[in-house]
C-alpha positions as CSV (number, residue, x, y, z in Angstrom):
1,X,113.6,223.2,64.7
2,X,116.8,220.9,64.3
3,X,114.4,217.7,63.7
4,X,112.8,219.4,60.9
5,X,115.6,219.7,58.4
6,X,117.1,216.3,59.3
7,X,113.7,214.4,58.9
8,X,113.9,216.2,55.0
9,X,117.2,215.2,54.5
10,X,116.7,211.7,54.9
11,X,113.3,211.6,52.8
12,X,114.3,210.2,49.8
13,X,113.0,213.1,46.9
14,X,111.2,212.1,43.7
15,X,114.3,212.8,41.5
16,X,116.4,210.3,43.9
17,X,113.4,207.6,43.6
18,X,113.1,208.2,39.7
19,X,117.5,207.6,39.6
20,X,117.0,204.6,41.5
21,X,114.2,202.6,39.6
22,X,115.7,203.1,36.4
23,X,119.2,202.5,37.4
24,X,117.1,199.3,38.7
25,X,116.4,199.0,34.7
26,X,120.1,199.2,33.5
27,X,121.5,196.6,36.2
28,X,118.6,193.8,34.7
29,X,118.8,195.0,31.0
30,X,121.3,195.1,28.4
31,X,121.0,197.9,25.8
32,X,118.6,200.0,27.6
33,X,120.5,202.9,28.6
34,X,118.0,205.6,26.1
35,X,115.6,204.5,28.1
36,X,116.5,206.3,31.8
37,X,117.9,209.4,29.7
38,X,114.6,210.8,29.5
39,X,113.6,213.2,32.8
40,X,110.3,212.5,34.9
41,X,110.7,208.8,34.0
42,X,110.0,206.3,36.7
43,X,109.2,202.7,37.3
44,X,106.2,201.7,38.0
45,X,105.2,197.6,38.1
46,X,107.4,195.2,36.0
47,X,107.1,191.1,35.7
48,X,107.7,188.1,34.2
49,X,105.4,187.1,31.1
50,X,105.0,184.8,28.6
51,X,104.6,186.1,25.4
52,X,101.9,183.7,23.3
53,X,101.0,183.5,19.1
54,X,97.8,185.3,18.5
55,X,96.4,182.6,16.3
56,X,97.8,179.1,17.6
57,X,98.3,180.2,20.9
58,X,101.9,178.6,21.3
59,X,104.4,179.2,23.4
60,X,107.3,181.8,21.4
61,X,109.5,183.1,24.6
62,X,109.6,184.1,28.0
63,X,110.0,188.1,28.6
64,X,110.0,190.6,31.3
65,X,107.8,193.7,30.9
66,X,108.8,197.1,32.6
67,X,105.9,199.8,32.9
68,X,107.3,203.3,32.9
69,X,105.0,206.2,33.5
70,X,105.1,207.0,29.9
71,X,105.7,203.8,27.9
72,X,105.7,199.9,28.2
73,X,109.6,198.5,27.8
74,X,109.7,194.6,26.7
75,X,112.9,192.7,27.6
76,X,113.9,189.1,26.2
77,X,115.1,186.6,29.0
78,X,118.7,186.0,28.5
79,X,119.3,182.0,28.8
80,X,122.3,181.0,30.7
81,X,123.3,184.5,31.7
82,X,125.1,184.9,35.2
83,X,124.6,188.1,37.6
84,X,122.6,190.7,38.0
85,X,121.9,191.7,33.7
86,X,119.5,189.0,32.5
87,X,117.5,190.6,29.7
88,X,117.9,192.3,26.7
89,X,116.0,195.0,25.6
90,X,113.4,194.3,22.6
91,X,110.9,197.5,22.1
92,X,110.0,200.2,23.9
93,X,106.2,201.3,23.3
94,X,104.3,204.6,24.3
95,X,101.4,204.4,26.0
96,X,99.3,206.7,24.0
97,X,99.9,204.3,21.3
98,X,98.9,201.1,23.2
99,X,95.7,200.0,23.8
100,X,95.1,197.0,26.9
101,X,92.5,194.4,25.4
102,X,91.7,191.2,28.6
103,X,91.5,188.0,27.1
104,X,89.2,185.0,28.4
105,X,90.4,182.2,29.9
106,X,90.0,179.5,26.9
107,X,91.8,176.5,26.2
108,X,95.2,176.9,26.3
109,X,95.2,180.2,27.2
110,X,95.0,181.4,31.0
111,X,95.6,184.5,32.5
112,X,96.2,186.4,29.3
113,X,95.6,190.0,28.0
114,X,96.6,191.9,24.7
115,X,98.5,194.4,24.4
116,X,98.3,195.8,20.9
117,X,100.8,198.1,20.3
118,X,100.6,199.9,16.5
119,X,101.1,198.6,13.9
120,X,101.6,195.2,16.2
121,X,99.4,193.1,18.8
122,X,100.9,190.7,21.1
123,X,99.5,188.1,23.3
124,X,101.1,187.4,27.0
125,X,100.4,185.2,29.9
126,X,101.1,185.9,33.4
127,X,101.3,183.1,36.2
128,X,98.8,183.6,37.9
129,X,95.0,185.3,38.2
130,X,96.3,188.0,40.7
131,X,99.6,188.9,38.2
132,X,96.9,189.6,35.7
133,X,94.7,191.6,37.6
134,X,97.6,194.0,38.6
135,X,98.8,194.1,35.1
136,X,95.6,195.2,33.8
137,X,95.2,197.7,36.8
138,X,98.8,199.2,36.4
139,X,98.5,199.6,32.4
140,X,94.9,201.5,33.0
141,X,96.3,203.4,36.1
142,X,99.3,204.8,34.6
143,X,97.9,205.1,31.0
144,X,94.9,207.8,32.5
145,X,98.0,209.5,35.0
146,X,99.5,210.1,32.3
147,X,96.5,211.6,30.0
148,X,96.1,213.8,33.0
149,X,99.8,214.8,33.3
150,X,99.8,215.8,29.5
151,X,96.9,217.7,29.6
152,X,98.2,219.5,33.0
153,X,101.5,219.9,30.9
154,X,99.4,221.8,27.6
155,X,97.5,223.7,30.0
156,X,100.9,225.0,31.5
157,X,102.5,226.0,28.4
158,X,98.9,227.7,26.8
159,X,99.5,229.7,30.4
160,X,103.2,230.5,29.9
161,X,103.0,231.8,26.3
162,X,100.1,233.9,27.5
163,X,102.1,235.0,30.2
164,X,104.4,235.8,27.8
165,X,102.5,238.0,25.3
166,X,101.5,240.0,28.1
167,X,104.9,240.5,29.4
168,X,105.0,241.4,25.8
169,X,103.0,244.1,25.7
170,X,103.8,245.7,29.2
171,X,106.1,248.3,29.3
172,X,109.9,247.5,29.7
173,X,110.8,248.8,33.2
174,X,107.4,247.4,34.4
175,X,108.2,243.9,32.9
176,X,111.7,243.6,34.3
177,X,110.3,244.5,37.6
178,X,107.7,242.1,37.0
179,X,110.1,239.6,36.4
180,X,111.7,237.4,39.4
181,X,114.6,235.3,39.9
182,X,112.2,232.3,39.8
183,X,110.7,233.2,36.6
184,X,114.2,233.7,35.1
185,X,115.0,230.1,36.0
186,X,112.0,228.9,34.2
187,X,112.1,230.7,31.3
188,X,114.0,228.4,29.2
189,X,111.1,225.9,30.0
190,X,108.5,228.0,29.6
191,X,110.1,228.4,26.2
192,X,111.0,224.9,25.6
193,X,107.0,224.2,25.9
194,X,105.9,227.2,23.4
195,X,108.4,226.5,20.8
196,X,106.9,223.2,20.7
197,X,103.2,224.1,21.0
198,X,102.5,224.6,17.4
199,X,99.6,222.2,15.9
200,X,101.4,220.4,13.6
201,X,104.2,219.2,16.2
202,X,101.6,218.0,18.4
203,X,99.5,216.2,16.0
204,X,102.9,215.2,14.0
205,X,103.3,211.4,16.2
206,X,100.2,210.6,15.0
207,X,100.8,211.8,11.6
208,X,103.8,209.3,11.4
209,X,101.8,206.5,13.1
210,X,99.3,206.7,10.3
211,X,102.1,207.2,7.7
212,X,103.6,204.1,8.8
213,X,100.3,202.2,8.9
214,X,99.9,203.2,5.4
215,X,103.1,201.8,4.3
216,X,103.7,205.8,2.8
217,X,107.4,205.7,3.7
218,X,108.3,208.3,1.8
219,X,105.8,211.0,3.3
220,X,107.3,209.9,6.5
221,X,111.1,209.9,6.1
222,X,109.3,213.7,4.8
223,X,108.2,214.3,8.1
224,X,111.1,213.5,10.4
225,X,113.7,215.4,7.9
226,X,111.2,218.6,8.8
227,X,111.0,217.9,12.3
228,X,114.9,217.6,12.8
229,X,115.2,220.7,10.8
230,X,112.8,222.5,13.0
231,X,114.3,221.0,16.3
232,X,117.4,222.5,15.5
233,X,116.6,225.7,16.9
234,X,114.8,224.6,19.6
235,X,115.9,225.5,23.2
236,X,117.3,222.9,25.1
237,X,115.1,221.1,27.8
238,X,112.8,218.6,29.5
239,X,110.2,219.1,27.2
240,X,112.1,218.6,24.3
241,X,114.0,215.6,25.0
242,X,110.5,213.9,25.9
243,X,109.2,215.2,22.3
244,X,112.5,214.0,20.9
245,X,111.8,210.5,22.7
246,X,108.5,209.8,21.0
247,X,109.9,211.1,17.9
248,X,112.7,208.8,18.2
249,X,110.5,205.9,18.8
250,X,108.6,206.1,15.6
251,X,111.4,206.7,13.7
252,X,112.8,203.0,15.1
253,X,109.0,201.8,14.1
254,X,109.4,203.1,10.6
255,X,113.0,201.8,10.1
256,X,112.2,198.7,11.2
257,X,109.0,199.2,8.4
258,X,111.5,200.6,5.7
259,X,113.8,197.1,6.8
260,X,111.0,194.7,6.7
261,X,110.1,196.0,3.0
262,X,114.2,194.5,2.6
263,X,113.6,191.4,4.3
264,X,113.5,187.7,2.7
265,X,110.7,185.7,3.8
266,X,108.9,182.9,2.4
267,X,105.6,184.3,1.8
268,X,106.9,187.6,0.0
269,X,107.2,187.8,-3.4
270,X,110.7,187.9,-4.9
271,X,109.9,189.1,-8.5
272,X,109.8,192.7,-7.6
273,X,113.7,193.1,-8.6
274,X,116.0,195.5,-7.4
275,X,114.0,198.4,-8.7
276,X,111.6,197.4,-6.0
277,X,114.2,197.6,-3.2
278,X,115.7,200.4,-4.2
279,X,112.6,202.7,-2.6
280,X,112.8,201.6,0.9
281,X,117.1,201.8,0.5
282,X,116.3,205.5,-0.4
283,X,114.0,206.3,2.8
284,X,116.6,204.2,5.0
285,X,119.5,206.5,3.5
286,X,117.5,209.8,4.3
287,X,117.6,207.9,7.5
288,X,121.2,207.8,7.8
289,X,121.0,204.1,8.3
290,X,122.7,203.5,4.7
291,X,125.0,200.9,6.6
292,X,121.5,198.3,6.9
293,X,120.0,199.4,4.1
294,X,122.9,198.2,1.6
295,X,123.4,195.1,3.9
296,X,119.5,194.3,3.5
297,X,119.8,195.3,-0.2
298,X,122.2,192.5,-0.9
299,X,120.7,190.2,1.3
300,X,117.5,190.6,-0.6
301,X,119.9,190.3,-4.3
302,X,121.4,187.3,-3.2
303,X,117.8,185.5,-2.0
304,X,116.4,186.5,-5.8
305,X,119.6,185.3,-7.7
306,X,119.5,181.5,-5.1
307,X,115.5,181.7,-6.3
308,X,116.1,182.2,-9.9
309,X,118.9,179.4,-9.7
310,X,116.4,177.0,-8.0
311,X,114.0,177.8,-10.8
312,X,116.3,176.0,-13.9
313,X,115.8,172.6,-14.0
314,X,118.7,170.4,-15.3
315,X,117.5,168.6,-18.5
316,X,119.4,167.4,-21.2
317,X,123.5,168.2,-22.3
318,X,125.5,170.1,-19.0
319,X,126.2,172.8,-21.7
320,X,122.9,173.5,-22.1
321,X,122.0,174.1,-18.3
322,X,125.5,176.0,-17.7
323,X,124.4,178.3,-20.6
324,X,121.2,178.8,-18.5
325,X,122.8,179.1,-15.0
326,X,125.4,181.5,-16.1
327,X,122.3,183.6,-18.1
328,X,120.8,183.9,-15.0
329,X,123.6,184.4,-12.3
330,X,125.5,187.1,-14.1
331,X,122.7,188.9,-15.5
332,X,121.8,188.9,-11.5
333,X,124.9,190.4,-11.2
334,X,125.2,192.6,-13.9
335,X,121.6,194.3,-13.0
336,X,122.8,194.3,-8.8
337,X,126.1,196.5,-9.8
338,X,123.8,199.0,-11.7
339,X,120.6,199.4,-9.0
340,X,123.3,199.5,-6.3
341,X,125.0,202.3,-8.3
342,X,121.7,204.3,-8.5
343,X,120.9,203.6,-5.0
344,X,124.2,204.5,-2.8
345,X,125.4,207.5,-5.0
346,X,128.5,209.0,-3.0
347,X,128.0,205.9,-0.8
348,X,132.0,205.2,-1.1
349,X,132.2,202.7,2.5
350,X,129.1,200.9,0.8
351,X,130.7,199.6,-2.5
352,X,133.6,197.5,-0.2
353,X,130.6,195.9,0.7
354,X,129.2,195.6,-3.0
355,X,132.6,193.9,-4.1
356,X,132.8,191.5,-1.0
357,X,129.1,190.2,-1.4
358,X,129.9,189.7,-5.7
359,X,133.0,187.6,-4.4
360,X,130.4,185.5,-2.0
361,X,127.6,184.9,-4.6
362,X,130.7,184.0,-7.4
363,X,131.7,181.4,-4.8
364,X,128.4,180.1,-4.0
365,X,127.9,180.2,-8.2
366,X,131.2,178.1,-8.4
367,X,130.1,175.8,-6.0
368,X,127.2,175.0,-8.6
369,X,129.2,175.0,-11.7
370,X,132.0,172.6,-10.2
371,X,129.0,170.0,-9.0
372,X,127.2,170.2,-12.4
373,X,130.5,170.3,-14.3
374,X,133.7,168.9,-12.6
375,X,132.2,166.6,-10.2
376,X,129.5,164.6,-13.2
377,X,132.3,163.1,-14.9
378,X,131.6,165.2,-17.9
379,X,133.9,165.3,-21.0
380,X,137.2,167.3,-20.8
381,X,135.2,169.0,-24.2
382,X,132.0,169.3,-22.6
383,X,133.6,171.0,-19.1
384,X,136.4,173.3,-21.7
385,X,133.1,174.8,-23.4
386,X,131.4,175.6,-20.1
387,X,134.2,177.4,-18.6
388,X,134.5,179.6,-21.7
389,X,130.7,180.5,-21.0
390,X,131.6,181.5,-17.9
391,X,134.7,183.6,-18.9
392,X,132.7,185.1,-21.5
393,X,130.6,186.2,-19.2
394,X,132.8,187.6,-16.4
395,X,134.4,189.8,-19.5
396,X,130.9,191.4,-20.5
397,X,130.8,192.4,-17.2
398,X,133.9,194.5,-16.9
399,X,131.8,197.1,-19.4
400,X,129.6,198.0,-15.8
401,X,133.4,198.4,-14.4
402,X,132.9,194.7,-12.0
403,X,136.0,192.3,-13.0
404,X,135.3,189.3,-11.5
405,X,137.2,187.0,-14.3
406,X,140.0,186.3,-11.9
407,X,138.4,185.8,-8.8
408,X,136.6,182.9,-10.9
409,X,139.9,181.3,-12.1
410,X,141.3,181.3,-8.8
411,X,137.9,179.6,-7.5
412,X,138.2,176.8,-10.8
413,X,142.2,176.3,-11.2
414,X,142.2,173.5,-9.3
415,X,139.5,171.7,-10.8
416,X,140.7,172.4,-13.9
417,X,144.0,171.1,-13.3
418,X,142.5,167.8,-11.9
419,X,140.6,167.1,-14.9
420,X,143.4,167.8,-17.3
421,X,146.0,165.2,-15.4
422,X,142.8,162.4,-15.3
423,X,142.3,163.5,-18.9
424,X,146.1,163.2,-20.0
425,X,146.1,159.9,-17.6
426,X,143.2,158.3,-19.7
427,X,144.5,159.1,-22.6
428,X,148.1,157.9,-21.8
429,X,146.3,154.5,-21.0
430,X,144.6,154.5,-24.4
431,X,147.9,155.1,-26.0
432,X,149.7,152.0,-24.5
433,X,146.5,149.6,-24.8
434,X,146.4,150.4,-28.6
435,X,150.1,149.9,-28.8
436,X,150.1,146.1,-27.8
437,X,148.1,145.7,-30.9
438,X,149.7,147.6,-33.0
439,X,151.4,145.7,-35.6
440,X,152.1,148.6,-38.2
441,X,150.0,147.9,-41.1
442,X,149.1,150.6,-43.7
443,X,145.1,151.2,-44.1
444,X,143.6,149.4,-47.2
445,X,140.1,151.0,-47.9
446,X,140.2,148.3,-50.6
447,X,138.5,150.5,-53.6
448,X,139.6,153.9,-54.7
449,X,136.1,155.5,-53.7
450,X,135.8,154.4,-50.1
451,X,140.0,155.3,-49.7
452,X,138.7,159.2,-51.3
453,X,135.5,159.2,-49.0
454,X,138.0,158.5,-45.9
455,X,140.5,161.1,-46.9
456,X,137.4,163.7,-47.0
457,X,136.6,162.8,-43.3
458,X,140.1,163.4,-42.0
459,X,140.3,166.7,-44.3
460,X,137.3,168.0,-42.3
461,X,139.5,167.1,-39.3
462,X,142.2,169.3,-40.6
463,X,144.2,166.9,-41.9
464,X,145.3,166.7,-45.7
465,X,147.1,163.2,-46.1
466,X,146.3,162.8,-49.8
467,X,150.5,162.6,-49.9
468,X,150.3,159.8,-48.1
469,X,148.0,158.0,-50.9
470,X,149.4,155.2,-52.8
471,X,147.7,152.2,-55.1
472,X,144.5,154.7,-55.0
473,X,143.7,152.8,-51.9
474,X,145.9,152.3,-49.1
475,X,147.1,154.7,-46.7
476,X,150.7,155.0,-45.4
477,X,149.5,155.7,-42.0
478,X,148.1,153.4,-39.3
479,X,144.9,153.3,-37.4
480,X,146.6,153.8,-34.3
481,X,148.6,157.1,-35.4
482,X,145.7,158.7,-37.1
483,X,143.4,157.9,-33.9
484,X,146.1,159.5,-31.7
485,X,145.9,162.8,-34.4
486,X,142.4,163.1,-33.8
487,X,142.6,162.8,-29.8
488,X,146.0,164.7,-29.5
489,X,144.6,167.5,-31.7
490,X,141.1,167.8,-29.5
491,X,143.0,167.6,-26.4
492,X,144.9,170.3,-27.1
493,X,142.2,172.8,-28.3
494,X,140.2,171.7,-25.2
495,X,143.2,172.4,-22.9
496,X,143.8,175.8,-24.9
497,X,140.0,176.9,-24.2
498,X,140.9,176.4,-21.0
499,X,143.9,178.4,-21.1
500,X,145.5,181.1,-17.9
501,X,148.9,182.1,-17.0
502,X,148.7,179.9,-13.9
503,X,148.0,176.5,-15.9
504,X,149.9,177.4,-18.9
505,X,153.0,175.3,-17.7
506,X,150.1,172.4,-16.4
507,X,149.0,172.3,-20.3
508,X,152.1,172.2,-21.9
509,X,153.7,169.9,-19.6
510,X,150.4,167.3,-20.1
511,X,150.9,167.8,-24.0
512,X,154.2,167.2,-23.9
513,X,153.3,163.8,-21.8
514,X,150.8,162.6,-24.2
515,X,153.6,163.2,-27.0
516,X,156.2,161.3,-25.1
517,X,153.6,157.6,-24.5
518,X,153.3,158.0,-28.3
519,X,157.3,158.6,-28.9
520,X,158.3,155.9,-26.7
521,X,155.9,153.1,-28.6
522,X,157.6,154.4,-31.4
523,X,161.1,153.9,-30.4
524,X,159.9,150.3,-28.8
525,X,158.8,149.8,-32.4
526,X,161.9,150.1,-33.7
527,X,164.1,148.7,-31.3
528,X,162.4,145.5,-30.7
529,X,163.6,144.0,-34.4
530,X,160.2,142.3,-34.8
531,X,158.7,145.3,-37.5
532,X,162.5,145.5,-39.3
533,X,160.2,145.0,-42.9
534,X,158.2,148.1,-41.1
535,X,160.9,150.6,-40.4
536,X,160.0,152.9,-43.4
537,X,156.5,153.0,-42.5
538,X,157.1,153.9,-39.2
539,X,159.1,156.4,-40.0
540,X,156.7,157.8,-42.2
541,X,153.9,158.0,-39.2
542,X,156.7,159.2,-36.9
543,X,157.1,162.3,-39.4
544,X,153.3,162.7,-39.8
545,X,152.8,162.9,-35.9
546,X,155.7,165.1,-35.7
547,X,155.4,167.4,-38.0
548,X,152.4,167.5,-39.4
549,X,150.2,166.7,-36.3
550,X,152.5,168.9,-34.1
551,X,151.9,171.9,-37.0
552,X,148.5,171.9,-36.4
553,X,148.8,172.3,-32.8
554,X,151.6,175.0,-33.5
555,X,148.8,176.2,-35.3
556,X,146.1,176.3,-32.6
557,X,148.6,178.0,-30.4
558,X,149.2,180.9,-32.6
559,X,145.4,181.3,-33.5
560,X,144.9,182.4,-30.0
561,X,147.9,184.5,-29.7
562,X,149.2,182.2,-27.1
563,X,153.4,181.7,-27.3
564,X,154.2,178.3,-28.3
565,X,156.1,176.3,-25.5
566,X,159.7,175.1,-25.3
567,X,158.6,171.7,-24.4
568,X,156.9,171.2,-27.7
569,X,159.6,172.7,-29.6
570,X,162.2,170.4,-28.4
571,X,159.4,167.4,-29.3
572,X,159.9,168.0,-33.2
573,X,163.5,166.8,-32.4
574,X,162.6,163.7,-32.0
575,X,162.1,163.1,-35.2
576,X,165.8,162.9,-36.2
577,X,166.4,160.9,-33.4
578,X,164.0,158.3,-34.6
579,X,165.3,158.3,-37.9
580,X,168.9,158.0,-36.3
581,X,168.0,154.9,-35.1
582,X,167.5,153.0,-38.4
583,X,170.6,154.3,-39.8
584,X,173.3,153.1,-37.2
């Protein structure tokens, strides 16, 4: 009588075997704890597989493969992992929706089987003839245990509701006399099995499967929001959190469906636009998995906007394929800001990630622009008029409420500085070349007509030196100073096109350098004694350079109501100094 009881005790029970084999699972797996939360779960044969390409039959990885009583759990080998957790888990798969197909031994292929799991199939290879076999047993064993189980299980609830109604029907003192302890311990999962007996909750994981296979997203995301609703009021227990399991599982298969539709691959088509994305995002919000869908959203905007780019081709002027590029990158942008508007309304967490992915693609934009532009060894003109594209841009889009305009001068200020010191640097150089030739000698256009024709050019220039006409043809100022009008006066309109708080010091201080090579040939001029017949003359150009050429930059200055420097105010003074000089 004593033996009895001990000999029970020490029998492991099913529930302590069950605990065991799927704590087995969490101690080998990482991520896998869902798995051993559902009850009456157990493990029944697991091993080592290779996992094959259905078509060309090549090697793609090494897995483990766990078979539950219920469902088939794939794990990915973890390389170089010490102790006891060395997979990950990949997908867990029901076995109702499995199918177990034996493959020939052909070629490269030995010892394989198919498993296709919907929507998938997937080809694996054990070691040997004998892991096979056992495979394909276990699969067909466990897959007809558990038809039998299920069927045991609809049986039992038909029985309890009708147990029910009757209990129903029976008088009340007859029915709680009727009534045991045992059947009040069981009622919860008598009614945990009839609340969730109803046709359309049985039949509803295959209505999803075929949903899914039929890419209808939409009438799926339907389904789930009207299953959660219903579960709601369901009573808790076993037979609900097994329902909720396979539920669960095709709502993984149909996010990672709604995901895929987001995904950039070479053989989809990128032409769909963001209006095309913008119905999966929807289904994946009703989801409440708004976090991947607005990372998938901008991963699929920024693989359209690096596809668009790829399609310009760079022909002809660097103007011409800026004006393109920028066309096409903020037009990208500008249509991004208003589909991601439409698509995460009251979405607040998602538009941080909206402004931090405009910042990226403006960088990887930049990146273009400064190879094209700064690093081709284009004009100081040529790179002035493609930055105010790209200005002009960034300001259209603050109508859509997106400023980028500073982020881009940040990313170009120190490009833009570079080229404007090599540009004042060159043109420094060009001033002292031209003044070792410079022997201060009026221009002589030798006949009245060519002397007018020549004063028409440098009108159209801007400046009007008909008051420094005399003999109808000669002109009282030099090559040299009216070529340093013409270069001084485009430098400074390129530099002001190019214009920001941050470089407006940078700009002024490199006009003010170019003024000063010109100033300083000047007063060389003069004090060397060699141009003493030439003193009036220089004076003359000295005036014209200072007043009249630095008036017309005065002038470009206040045309785009930027203040006019200190350091070129203090340049007119020179001026008197120069004429000083003659008079001591």
């Amino acid at each position: 009588m004593v033996q009895g009881p001990q000999k029970e005790e020490e029998k492991e029970s099913p529930e302590e075997e069950t605990r065991r084999n799927l704590a087995f699972l969490l101690e080998k797996v990482e991520g896998c704890s869902s798995v051993a939360d559902v009850p009456g779960r157990q493990l029944v044969h697991d091993g080592d597989l290779i996992e094959l390409d259905m078509e060309s039959h090549v090697h793609i990885q090494r897995v483990h493969a766990f078979l539950l009583s219920d469902s088939l759990m794939i794990a990915t080998w973890i390389p170089h992992r010490r102790g006891p957790m060395r997979y990950r888990f990949q997908g867990l798969y029901e076995l109702d929706s499995l199918a177990v197909v034996n493959v020939r031994d052909t070629g490269p292929v030995k010892n394989g089987f198919t498993i296709l799991m919907f929507p998938e199939s997937h080809l694996y290879q054990t070691d040997t003839a004998k892991a096979k076999r056992q495979w394909l047993d276990a699969l067909e064993d466990t897959k007809k245990k558990k038809a039998v189980r299920d069927k045991q299980k609809k049986e039992a609830a038909t029985r309890a509701a009708e147990q029910q109604l009757q209990l129903a029907l029976a008088s009340p003192g007859e029915a709680d006399l009727s009534k045991s302890f045992t059947d009040q311990m069981e009622e919860p999962v008598a009614m945990d099995r009839d609340f969730l007996a109803a046709d359309w909750l049985q039949e509803l994981p295959e209505d999803l499967d075929m949903f899914i296979a039929q890419r209808n997203f939409e009438g799926a995301v339907d389904l789930v929001e009207k299953v959660n609703e219903f579960l709601i009021d369901c009573p808790k227990g076993p037979a609900l959190k097994e329902f909720r399991a396979r539920i669960d599982h095709r709502v993984k298969q149909l996010t990672d469906g709604l995901m895929n539709e987001l995904q950039v691959s070479p053989e989809r088509s990128l032409r769909g636009g963001p209006r095309a994305a913008r119905r999966a995002v929807t289904q994946l919000i009703r989801l409440g998995k708004s976090a991947q869908a607005c990372e998938l959203f901008l991963q699929n905007r920024s693989a359209i906007i690096k596809y668009n780019i790829r399609q310009l081709k760079f022909e002809g002027a660097t103007t011409l394929y800026i004006r393109c590029l920028c066309g096409v990158f903020f037009s990208s942008l500008s249509d991004t800001s208003k589909e991601f508007i439409k698509a995460f309304p009251g979405h607040h967490g998602c538009f941080s990630a909206f402004v931090i992915w405009a910042k990226q693609e403006l960088q990887a934009f930049v990146s273009i622009f400064r190879r094209q532009v700064f690093e081709s060894k284009a004009s100081l003109t040529t790179i002035a008029d493609c930055v105010v594209l790209a200005r002009t841009h960034c300001q259209e889009l603050k109508s859509i409420g997106l400023d980028v305009e500073f982020c881009l001068s940040n990313l170009l200020d120190i490009s833009i500085q570079q080229v404007i010191e090599e540009t004042r640097d060159q043109i420094i150089d060009g001033i002292n070349y031209r003044a070792h030739d410079d022997l201060w000698r009026p221009m002589n256009h030798l006949t009245p007509t060519d002397c007018e024709k020549y004063v028409k050019e440098i009108a159209a220039s801007g400046f009007d030196i008909k008051a420094y006409v005399y003999d109808n043809c000669i002109i009282s100022i030099t090559m040299n100073s009216m070529q340093f009008a013409k270069v001084s006066v485009t430098f400074v309109d390129d530099l002001l096109k190019l214009f920001t708080t941050e470089l407006e010091d940078i700009i002024a201080d490199a006009i003010t350098a170019v003024y000063g090579a010109q100033i300083s040939h000047i007063e060389e001029s003069l004090k060397s004694g060699k141009f003493q017949k030439e003193e009036s003359l220089i004076i003359k150009n000295a005036q014209f350079l200072l007043e009249v050429v630095m008036g017309k930059i005065e002038a470009l200055y206040t045309s785009r109501n930027i203040p006019f420097p200190n350091q070129l105010q203090q340049v007119n003074g020179h001026f008197r100094k120069l004429k000083a000089m003659i008079y001591k």
